[in-house]
C-alpha positions as CSV (number, residue, x, y, z in Angstrom):
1,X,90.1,-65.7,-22.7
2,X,89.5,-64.2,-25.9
3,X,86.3,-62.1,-26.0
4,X,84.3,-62.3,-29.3
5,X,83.2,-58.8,-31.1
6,X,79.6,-58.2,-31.8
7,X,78.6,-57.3,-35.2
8,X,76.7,-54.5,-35.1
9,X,73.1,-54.8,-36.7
10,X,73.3,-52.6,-39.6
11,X,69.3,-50.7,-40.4
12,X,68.4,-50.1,-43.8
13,X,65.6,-48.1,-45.0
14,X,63.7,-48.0,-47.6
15,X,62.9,-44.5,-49.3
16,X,59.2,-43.8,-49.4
17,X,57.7,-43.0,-52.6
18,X,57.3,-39.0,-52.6
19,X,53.5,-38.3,-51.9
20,X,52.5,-35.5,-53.8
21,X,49.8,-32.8,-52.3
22,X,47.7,-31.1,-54.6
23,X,46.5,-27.7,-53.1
24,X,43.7,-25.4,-55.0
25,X,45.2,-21.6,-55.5
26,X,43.1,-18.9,-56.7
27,X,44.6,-16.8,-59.8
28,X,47.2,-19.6,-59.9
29,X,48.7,-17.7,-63.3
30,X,48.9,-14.7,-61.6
31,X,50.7,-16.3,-58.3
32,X,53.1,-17.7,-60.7
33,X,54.0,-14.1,-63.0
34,X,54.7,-12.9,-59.6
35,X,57.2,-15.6,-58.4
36,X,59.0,-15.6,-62.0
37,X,59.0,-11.8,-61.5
38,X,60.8,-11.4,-58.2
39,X,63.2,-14.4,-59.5
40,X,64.1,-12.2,-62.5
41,X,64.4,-9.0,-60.2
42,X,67.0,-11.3,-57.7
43,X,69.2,-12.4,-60.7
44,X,69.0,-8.8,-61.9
45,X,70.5,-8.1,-58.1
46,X,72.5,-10.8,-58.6
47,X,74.0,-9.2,-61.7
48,X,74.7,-6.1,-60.3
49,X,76.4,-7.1,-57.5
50,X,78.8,-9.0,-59.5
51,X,79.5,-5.8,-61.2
52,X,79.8,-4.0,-58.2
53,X,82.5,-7.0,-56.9
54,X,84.7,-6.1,-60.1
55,X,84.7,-2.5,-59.5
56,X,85.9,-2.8,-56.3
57,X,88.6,-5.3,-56.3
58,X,89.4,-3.3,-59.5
59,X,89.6,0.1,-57.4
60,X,92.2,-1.7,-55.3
61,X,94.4,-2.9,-58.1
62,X,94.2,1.3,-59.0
63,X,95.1,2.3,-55.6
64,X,97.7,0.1,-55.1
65,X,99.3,1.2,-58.3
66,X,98.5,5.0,-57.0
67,X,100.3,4.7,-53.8
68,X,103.3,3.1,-55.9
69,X,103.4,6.0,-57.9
70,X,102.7,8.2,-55.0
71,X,105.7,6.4,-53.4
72,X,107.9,7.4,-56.1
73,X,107.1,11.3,-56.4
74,X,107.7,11.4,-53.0
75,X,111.1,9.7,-53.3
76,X,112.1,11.8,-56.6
77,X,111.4,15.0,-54.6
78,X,113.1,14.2,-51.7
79,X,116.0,13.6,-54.0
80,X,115.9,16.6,-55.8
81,X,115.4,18.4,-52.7
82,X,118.6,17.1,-51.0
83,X,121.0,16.9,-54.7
84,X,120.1,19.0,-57.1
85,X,119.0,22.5,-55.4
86,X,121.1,24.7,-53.6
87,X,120.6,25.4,-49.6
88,X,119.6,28.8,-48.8
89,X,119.8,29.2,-45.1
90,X,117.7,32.5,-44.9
91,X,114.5,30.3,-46.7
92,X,114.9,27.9,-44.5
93,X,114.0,30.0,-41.2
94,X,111.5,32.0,-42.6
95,X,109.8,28.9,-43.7
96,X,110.0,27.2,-40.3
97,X,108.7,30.7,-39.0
98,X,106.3,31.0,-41.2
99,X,104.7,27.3,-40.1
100,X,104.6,28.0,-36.3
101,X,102.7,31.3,-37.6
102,X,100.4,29.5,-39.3
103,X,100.0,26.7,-36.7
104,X,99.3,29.6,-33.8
105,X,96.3,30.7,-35.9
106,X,94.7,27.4,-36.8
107,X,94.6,27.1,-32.9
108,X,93.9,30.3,-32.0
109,X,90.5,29.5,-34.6
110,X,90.0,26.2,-32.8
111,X,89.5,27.6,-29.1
112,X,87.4,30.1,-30.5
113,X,84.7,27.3,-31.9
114,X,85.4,25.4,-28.8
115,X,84.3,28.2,-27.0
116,X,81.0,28.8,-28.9
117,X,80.5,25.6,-28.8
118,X,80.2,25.3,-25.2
119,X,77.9,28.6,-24.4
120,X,75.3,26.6,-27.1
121,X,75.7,23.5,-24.7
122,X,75.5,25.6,-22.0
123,X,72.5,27.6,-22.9
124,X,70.7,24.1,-23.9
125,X,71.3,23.2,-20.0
126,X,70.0,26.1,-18.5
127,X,66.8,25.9,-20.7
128,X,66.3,21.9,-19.3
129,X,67.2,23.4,-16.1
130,X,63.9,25.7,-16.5
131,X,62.2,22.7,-17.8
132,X,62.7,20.9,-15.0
133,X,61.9,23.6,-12.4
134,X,58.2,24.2,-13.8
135,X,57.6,20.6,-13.7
């Protein structure tokens, strides 16, 4: 048995005519200088931020190249640091000396505003402490 398809009823309708709706404003000009105002203000906006767009996709393209040439100082240094100047050994250990001199003071600095820090925070719980007692 061969089953027939059904067609499928296809709706068309017809577009309504557009009704138009009149409405009365009051100060109808003035309604109207303030809508082409804050139009001109959003292109203005508009404008701007296209501006701002180029400056930063240009600030990229600068800071890619800067990390290039960044890139190649570093390599040029380390070149001339390893070809073209002698080795001193006695420079070398004072230098490393000098570094764990310098890296005992920064932390030596560091537990000392640690330390204020925490009296300030403790002080500020002892006064909520009192707070909290008289209430």
């Amino acid at each position: 048995m061969v089953k027939k398809k059904k067609r499928k009823k296809v709706v068309v309708h017809k577009k309504k005519k557009e009704e138009s709706v009149h409405v009365r404003l009051d100060n109808p000009i003035s309604k109207r200088k303030r809508i082409l105002q804050t139009a001109v203000m959003t292109v203005e906006l508009l404008k701007k931020y296209e501006v701002v767009r180029e400056l930063r996709k240009e600030k990229v393209k600068e800071m890619d190249k800067l990390r290039v040439v960044l890139s190649d100082i570093k390599k040029m240094t380390k070149r001339i640091k390893v070809q073209d100047l002698p080795k001193v050994k006695g420079i070398e250990e004072k230098h490393k000396e000098h570094k764990i001199v310098m890296k005992a003071k920064n932390i030596e600095k560091h537990e000392k505003i640690v330390k204020v820090h925490k009296s300030g925070i403790e002080s500020q719980l002892d006064e909520l402490r009192r707070k909290l007692e008289t209430l």
